[in-house]
PDB file with SEQRES, HELIX, SHEET and CRYST1 records, atoms N, CA, C and O in Angstrom:
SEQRES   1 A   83  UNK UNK UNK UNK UNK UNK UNK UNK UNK UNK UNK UNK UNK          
SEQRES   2 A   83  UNK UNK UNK UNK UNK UNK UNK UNK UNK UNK UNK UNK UNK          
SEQRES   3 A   83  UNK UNK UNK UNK UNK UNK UNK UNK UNK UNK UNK UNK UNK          
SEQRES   4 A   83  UNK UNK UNK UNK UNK UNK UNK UNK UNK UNK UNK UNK UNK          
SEQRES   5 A   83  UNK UNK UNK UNK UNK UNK UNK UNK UNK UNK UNK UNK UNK          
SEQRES   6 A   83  UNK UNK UNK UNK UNK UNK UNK UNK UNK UNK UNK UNK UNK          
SEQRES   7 A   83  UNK UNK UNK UNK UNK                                          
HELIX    1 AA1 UNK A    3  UNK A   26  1                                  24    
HELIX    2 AA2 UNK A   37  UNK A   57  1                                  21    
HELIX    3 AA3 UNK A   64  UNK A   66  5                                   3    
HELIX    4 AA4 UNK A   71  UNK A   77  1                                   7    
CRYST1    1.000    1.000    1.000  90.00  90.00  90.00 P 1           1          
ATOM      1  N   UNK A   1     103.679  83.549 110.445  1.00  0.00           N  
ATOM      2  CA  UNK A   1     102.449  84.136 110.940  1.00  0.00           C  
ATOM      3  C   UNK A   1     102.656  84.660 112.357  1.00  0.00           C  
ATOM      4  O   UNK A   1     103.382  84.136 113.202  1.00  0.00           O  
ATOM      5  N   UNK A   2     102.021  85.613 112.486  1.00  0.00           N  
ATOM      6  CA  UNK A   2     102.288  86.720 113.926  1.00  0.00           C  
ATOM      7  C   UNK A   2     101.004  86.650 114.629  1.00  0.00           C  
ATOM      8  O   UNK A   2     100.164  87.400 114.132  1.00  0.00           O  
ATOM      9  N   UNK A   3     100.665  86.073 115.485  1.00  0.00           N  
ATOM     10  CA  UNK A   3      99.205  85.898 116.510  1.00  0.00           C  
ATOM     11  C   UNK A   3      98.783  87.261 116.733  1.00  0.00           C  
ATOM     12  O   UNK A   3      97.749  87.707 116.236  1.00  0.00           O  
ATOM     13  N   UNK A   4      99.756  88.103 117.657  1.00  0.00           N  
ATOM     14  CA  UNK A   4      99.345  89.191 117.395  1.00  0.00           C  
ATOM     15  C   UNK A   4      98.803  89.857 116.434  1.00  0.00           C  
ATOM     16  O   UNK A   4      97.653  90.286 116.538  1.00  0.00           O  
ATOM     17  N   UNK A   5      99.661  90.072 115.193  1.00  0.00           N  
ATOM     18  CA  UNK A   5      99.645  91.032 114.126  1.00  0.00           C  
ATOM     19  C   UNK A   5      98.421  90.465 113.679  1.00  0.00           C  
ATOM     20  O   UNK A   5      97.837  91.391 113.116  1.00  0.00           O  
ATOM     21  N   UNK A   6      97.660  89.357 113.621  1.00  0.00           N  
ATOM     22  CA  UNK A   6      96.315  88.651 112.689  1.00  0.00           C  
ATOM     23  C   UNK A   6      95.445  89.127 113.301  1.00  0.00           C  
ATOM     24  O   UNK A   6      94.502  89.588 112.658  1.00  0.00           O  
ATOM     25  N   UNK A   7      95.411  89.248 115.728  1.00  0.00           N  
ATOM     26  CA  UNK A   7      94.730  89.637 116.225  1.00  0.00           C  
ATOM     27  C   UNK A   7      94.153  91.103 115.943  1.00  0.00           C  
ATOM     28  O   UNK A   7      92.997  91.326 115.581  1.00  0.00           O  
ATOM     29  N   UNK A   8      94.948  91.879 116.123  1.00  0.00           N  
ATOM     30  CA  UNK A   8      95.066  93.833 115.298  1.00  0.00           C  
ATOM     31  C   UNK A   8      94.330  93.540 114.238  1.00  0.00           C  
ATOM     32  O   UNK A   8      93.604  94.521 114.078  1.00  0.00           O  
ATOM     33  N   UNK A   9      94.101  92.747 113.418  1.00  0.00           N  
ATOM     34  CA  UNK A   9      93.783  93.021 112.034  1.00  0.00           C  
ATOM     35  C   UNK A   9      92.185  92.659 112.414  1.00  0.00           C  
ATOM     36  O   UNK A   9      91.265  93.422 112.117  1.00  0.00           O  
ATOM     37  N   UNK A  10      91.996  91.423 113.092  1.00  0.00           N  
ATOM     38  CA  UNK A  10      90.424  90.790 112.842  1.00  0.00           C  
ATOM     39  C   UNK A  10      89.765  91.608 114.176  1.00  0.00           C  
ATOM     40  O   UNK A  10      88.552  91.594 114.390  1.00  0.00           O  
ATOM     41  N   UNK A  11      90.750  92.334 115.056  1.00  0.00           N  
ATOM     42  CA  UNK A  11      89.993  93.648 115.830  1.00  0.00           C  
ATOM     43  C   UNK A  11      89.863  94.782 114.925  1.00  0.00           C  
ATOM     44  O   UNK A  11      89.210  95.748 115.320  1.00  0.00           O  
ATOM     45  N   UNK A  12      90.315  94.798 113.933  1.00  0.00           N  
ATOM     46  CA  UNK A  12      90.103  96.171 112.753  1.00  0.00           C  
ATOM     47  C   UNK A  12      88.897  96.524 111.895  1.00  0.00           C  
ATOM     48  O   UNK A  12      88.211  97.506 111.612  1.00  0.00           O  
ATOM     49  N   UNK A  13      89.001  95.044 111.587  1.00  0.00           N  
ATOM     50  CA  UNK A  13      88.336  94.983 110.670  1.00  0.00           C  
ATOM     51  C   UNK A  13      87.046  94.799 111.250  1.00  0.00           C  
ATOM     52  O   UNK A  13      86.113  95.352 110.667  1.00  0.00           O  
ATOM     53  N   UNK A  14      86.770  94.060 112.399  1.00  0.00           N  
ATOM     54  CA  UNK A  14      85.114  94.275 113.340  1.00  0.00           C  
ATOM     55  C   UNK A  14      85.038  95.560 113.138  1.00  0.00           C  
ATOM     56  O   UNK A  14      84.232  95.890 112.268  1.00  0.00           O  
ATOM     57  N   UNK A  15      85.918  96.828 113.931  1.00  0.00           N  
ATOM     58  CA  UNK A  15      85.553  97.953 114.136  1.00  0.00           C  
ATOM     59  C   UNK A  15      84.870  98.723 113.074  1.00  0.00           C  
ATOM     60  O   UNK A  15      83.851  99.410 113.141  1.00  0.00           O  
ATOM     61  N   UNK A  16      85.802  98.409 111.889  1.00  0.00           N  
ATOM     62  CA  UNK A  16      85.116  98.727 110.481  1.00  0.00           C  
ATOM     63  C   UNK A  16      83.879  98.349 110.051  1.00  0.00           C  
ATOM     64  O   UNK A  16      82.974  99.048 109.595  1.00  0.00           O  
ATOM     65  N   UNK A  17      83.927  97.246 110.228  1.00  0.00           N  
ATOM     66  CA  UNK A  17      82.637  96.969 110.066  1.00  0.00           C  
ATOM     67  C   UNK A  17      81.106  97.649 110.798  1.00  0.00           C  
ATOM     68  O   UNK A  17      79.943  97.757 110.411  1.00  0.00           O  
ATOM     69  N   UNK A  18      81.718  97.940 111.806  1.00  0.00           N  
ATOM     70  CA  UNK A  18      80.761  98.878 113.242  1.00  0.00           C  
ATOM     71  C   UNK A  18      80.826 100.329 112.322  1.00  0.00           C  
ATOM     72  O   UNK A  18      79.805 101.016 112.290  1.00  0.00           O  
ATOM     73  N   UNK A  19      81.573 100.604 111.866  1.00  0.00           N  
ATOM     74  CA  UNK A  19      82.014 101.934 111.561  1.00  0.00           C  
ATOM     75  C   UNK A  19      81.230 101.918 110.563  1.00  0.00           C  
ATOM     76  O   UNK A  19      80.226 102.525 110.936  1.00  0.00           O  
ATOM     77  N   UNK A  20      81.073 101.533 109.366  1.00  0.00           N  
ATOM     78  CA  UNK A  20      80.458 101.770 108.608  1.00  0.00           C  
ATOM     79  C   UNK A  20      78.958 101.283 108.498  1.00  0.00           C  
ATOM     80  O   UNK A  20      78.361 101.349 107.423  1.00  0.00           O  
ATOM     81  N   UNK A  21      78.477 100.880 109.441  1.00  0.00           N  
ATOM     82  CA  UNK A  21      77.118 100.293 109.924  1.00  0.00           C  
ATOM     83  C   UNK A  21      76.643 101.875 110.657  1.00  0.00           C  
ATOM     84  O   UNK A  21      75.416 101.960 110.620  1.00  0.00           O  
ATOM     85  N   UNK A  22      77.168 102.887 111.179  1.00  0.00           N  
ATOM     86  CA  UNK A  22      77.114 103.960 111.564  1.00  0.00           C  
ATOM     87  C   UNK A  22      77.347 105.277 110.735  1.00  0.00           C  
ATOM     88  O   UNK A  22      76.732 106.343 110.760  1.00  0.00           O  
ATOM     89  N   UNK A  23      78.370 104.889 110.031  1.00  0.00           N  
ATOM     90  CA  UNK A  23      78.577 105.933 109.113  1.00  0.00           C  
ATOM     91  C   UNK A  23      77.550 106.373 108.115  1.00  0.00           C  
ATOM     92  O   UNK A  23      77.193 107.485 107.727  1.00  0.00           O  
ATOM     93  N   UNK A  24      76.953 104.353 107.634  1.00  0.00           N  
ATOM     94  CA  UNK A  24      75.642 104.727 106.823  1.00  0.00           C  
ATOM     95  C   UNK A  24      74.620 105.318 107.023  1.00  0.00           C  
ATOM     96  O   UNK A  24      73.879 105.774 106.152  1.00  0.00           O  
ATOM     97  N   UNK A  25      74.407 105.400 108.682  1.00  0.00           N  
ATOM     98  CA  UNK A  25      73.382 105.816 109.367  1.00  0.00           C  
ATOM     99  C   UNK A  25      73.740 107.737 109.516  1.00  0.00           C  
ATOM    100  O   UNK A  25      73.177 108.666 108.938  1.00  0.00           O  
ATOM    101  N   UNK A  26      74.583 107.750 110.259  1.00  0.00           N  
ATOM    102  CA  UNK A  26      74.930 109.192 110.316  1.00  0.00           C  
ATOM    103  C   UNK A  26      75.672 110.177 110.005  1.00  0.00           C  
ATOM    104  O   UNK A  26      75.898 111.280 110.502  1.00  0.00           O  
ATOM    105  N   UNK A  27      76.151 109.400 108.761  1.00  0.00           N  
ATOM    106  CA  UNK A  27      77.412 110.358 107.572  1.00  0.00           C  
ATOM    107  C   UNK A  27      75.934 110.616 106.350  1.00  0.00           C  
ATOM    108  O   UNK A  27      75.506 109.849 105.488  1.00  0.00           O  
ATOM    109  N   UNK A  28      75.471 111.995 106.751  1.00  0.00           N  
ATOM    110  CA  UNK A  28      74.490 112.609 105.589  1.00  0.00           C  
ATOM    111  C   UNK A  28      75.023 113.401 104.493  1.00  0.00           C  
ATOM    112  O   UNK A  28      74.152 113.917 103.793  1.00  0.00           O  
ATOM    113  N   UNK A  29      76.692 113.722 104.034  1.00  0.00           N  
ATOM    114  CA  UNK A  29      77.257 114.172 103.301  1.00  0.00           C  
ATOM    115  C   UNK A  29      77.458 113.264 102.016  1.00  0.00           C  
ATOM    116  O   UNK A  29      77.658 112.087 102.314  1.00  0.00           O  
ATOM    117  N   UNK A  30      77.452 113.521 100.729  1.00  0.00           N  
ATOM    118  CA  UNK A  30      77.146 112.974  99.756  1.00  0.00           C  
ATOM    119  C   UNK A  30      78.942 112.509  99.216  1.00  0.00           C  
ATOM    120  O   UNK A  30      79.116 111.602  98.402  1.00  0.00           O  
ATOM    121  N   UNK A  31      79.516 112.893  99.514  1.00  0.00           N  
ATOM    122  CA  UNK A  31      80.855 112.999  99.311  1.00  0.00           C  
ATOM    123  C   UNK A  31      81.796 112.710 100.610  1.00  0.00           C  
ATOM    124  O   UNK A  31      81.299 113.186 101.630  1.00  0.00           O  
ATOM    125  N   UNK A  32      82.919 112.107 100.794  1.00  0.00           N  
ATOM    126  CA  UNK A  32      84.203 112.467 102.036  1.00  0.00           C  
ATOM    127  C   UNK A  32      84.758 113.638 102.155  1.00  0.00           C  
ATOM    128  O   UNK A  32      85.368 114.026 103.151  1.00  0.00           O  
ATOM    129  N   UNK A  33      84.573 114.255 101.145  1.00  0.00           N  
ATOM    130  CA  UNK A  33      84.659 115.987 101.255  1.00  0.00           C  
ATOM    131  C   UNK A  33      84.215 116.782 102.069  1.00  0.00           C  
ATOM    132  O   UNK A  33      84.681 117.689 102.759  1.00  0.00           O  
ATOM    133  N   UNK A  34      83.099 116.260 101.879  1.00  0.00           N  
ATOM    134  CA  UNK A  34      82.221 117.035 102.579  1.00  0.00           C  
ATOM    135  C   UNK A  34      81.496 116.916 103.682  1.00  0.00           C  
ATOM    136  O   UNK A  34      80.573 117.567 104.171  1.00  0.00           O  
ATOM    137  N   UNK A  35      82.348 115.535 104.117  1.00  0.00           N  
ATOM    138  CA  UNK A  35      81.638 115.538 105.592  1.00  0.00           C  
ATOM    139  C   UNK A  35      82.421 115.730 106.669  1.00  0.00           C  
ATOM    140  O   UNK A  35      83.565 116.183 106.705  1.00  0.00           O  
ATOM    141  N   UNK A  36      81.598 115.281 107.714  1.00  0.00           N  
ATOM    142  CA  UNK A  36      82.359 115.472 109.116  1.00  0.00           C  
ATOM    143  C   UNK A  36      84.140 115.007 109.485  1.00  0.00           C  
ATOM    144  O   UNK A  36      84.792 114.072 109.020  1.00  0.00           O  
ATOM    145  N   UNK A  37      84.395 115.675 110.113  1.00  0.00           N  
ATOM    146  CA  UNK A  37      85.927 115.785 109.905  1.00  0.00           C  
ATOM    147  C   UNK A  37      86.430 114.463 110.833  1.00  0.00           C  
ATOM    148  O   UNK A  37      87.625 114.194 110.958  1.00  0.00           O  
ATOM    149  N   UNK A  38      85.496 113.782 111.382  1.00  0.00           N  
ATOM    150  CA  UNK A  38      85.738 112.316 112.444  1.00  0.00           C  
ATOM    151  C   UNK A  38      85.306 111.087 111.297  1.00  0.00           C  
ATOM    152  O   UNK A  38      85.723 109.933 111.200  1.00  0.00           O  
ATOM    153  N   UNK A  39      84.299 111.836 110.481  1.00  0.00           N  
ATOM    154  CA  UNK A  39      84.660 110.617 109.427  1.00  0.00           C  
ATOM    155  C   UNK A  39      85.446 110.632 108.337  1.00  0.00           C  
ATOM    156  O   UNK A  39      85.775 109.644 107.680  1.00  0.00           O  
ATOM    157  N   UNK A  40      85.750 111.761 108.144  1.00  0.00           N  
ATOM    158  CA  UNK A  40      87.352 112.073 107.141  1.00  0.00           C  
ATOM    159  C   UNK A  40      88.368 111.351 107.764  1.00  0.00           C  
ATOM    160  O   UNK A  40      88.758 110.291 107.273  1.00  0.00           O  
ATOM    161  N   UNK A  41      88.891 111.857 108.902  1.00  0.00           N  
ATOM    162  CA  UNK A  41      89.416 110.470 109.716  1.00  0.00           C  
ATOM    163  C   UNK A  41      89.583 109.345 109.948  1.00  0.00           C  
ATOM    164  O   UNK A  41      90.626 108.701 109.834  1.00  0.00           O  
ATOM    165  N   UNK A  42      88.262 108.902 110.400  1.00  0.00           N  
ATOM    166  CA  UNK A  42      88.530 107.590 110.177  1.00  0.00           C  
ATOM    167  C   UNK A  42      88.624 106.820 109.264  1.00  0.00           C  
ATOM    168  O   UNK A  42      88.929 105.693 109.654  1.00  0.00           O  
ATOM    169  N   UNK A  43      88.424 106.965 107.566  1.00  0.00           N  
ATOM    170  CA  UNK A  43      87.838 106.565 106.374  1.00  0.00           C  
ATOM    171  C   UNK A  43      89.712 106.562 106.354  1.00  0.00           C  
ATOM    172  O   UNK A  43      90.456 105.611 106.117  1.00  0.00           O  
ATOM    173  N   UNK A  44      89.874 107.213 106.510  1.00  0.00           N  
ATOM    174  CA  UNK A  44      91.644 107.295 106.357  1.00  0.00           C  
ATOM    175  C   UNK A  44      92.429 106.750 107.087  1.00  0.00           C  
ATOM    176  O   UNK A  44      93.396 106.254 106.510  1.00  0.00           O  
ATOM    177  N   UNK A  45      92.370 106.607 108.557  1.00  0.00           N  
ATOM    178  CA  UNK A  45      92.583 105.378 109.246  1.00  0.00           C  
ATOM    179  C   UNK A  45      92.940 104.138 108.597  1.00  0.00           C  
ATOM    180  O   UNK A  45      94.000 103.572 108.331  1.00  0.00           O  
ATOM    181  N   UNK A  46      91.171 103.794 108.354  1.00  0.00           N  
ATOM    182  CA  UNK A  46      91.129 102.461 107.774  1.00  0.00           C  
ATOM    183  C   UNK A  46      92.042 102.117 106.682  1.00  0.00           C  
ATOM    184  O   UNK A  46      92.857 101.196 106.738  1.00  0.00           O  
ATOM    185  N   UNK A  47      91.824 103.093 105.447  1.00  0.00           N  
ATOM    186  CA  UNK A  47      92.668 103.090 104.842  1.00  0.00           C  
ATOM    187  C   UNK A  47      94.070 102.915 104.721  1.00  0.00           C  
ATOM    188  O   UNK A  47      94.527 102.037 103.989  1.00  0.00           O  
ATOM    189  N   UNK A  48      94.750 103.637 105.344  1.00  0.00           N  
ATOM    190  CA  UNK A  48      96.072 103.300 105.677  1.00  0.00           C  
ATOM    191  C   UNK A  48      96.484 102.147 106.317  1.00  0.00           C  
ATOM    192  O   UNK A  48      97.456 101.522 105.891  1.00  0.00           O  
ATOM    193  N   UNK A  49      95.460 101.562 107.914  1.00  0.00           N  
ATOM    194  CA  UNK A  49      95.975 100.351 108.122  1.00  0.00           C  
ATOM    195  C   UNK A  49      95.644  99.319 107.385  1.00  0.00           C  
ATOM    196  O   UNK A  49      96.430  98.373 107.443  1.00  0.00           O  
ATOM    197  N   UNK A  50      94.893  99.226 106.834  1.00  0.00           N  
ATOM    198  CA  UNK A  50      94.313  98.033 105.450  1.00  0.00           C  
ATOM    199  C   UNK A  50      95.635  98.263 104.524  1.00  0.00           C  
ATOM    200  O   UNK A  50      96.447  97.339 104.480  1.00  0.00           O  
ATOM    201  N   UNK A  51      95.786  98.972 104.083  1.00  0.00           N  
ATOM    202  CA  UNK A  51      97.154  99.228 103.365  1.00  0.00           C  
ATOM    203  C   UNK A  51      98.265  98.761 103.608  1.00  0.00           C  
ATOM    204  O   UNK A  51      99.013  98.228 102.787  1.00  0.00           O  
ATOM    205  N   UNK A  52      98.496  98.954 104.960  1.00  0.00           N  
ATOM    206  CA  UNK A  52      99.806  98.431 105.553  1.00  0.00           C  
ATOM    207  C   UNK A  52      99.836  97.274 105.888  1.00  0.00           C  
ATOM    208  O   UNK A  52     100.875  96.628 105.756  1.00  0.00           O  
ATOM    209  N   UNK A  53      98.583  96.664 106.461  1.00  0.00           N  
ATOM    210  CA  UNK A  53      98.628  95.244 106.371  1.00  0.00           C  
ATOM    211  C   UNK A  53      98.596  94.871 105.375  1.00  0.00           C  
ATOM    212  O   UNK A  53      99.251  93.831 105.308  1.00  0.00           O  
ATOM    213  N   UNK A  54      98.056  95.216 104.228  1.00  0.00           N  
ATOM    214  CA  UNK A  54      98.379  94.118 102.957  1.00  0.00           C  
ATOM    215  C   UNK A  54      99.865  94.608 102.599  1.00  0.00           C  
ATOM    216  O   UNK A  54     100.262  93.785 101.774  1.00  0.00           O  
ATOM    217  N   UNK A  55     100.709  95.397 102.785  1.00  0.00           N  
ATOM    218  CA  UNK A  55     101.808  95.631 102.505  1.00  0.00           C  
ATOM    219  C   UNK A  55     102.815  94.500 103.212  1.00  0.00           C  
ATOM    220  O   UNK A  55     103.687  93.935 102.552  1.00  0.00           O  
ATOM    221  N   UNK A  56     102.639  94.291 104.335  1.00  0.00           N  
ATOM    222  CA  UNK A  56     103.346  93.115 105.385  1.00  0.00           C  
ATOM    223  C   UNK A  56     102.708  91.982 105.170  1.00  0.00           C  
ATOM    224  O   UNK A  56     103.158  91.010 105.776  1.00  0.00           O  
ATOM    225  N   UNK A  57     101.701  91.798 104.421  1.00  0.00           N  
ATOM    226  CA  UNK A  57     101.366  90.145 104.231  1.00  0.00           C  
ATOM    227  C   UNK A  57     102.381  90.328 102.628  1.00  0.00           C  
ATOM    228  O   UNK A  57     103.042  89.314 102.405  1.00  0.00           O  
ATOM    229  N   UNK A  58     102.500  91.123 101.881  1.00  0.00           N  
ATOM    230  CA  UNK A  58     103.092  90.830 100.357  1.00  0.00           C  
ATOM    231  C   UNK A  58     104.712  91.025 100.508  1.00  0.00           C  
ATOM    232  O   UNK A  58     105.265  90.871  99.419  1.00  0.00           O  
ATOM    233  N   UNK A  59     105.612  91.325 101.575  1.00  0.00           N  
ATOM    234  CA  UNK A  59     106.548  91.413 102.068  1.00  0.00           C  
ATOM    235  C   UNK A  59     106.767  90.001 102.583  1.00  0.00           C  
ATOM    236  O   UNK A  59     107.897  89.554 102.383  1.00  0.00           O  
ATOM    237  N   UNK A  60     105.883  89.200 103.219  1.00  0.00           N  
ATOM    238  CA  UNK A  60     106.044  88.365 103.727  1.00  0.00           C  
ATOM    239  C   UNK A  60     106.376  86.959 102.985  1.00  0.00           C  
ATOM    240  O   UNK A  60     107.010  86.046 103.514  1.00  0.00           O  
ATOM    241  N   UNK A  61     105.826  86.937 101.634  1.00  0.00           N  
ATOM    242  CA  UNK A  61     106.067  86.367 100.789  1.00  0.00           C  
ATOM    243  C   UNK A  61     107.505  85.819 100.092  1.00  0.00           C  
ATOM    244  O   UNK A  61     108.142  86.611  99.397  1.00  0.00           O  
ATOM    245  N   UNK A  62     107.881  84.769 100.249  1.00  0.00           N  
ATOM    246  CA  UNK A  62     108.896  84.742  99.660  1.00  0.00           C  
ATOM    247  C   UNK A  62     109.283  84.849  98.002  1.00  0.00           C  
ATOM    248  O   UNK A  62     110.257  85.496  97.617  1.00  0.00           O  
ATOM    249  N   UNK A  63     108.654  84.342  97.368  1.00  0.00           N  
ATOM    250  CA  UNK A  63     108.182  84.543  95.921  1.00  0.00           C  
ATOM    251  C   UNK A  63     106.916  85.432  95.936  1.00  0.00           C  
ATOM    252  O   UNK A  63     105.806  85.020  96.277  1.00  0.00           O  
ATOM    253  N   UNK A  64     107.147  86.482  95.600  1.00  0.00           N  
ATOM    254  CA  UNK A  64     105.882  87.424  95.581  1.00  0.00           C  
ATOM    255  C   UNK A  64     104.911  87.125  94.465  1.00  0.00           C  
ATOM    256  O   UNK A  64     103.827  87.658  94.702  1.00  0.00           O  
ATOM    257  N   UNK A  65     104.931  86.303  93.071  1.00  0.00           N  
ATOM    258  CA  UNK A  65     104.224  85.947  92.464  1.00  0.00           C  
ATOM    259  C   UNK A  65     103.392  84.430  93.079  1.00  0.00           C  
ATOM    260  O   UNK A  65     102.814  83.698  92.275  1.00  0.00           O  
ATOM    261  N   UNK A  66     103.432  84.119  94.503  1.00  0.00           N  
ATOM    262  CA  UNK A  66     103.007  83.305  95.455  1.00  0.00           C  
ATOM    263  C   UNK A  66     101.542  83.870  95.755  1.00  0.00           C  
ATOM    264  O   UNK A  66     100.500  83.219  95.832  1.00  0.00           O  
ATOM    265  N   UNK A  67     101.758  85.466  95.930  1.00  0.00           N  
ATOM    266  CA  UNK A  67     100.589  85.981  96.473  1.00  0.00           C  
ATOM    267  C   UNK A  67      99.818  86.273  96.037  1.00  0.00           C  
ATOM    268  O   UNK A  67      98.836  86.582  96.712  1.00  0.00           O  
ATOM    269  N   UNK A  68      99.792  86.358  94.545  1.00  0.00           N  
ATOM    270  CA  UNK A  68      98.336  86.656  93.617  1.00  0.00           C  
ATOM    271  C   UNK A  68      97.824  85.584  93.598  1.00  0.00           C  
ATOM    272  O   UNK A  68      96.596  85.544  93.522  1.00  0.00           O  
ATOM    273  N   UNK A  69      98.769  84.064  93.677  1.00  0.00           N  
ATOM    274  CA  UNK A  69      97.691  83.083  93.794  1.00  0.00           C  
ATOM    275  C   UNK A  69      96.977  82.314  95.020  1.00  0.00           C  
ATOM    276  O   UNK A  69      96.621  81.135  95.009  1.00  0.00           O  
ATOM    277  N   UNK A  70      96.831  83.329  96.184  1.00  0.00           N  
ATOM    278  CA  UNK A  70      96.783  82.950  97.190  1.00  0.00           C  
ATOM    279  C   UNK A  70      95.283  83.640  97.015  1.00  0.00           C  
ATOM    280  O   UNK A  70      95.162  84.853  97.188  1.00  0.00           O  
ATOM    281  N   UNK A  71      94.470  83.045  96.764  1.00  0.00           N  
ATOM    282  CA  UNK A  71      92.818  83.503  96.629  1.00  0.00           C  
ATOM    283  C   UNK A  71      92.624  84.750  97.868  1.00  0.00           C  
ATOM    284  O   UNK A  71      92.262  85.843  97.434  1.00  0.00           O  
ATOM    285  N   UNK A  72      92.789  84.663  98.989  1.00  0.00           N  
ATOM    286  CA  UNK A  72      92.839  85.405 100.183  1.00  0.00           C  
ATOM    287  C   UNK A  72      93.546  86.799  99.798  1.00  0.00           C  
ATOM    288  O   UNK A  72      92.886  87.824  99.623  1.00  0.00           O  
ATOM    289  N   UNK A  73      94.899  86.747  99.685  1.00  0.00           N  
ATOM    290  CA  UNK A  73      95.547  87.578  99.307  1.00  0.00           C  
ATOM    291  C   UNK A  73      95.191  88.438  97.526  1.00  0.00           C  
ATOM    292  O   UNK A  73      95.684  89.471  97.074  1.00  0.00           O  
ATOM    293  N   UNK A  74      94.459  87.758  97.078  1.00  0.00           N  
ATOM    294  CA  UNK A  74      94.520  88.304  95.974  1.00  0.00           C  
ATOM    295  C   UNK A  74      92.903  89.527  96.058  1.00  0.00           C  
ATOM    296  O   UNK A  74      92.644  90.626  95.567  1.00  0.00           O  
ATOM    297  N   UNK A  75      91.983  88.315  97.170  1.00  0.00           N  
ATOM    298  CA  UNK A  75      90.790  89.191  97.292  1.00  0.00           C  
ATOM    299  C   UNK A  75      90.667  90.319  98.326  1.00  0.00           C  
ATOM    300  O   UNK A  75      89.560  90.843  98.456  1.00  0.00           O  
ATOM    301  N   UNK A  76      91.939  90.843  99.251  1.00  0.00           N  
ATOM    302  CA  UNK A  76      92.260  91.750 100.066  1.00  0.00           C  
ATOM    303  C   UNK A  76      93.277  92.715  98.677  1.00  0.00           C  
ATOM    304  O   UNK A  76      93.160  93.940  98.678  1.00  0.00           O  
ATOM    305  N   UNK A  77      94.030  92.170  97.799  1.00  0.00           N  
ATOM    306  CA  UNK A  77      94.306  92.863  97.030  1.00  0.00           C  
ATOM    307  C   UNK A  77      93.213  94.008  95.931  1.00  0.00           C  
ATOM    308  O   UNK A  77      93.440  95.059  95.333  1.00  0.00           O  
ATOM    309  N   UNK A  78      91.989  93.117  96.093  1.00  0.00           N  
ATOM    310  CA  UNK A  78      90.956  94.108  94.998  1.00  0.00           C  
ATOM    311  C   UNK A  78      89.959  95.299  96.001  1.00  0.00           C  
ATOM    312  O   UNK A  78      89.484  96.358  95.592  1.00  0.00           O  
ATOM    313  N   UNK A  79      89.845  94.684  97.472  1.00  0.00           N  
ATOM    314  CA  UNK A  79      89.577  95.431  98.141  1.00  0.00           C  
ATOM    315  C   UNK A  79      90.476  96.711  98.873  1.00  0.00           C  
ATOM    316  O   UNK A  79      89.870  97.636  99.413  1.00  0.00           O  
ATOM    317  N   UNK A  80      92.094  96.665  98.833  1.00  0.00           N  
ATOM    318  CA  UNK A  80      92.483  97.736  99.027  1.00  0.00           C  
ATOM    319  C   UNK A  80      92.808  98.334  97.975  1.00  0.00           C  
ATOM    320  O   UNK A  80      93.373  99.401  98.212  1.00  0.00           O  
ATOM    321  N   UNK A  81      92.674  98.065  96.764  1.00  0.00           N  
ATOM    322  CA  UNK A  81      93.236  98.715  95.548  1.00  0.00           C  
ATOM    323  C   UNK A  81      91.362  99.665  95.591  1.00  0.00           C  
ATOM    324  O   UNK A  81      91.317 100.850  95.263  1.00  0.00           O  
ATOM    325  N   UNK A  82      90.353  99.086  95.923  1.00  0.00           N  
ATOM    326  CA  UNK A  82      88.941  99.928  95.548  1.00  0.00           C  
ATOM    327  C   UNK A  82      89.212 100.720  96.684  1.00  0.00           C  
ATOM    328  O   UNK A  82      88.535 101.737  96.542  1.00  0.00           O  
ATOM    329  N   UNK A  83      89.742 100.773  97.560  1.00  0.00           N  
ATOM    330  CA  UNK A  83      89.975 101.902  98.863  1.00  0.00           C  
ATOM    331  C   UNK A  83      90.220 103.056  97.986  1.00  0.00           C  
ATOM    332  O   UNK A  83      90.451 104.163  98.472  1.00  0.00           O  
TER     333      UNK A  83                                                      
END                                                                             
């Protein structure tokens, strides 16, 4: 475990959370298509670093069939797979 690398993540994931408490409010486009090009952005951001961190927690694994049964890991697995 990396103090840092957990810190980055639970500062991420606040922001996200801010982010989309705003986005609901002032993203009026019905689609990511079609909206503003700062929230095309960031929606992709998130995306990618959510990605990459679950990529370095399943790397981290020594037996990778470890990590589906790791309740945590398996429920960051259904949330970046719905990304």
């Amino acid at each position: 475990r990396n103090r840092f690398f957990e810190n980055i993540t639970l500062i991420v994931i606040t922001v996200n959370a801010f982010w989309m408490w705003y986005d609901a409010d002032e993203n009026l486009a019905t689609t990511l298509l079609e909206a503003d090009p700062v929230f095309q952005v960031a929606e992709q951001f998130f995306c990618v670093f959510f990605s990459f961190e679950w990529s370095v927690r399943f790397i981290a694994f020594r037996d990778k069939w470890q990590g589906f049964q790791d309740r945590w890991f398996f429920f960051d697995s259904c949330l970046v797979a719905m990304m």
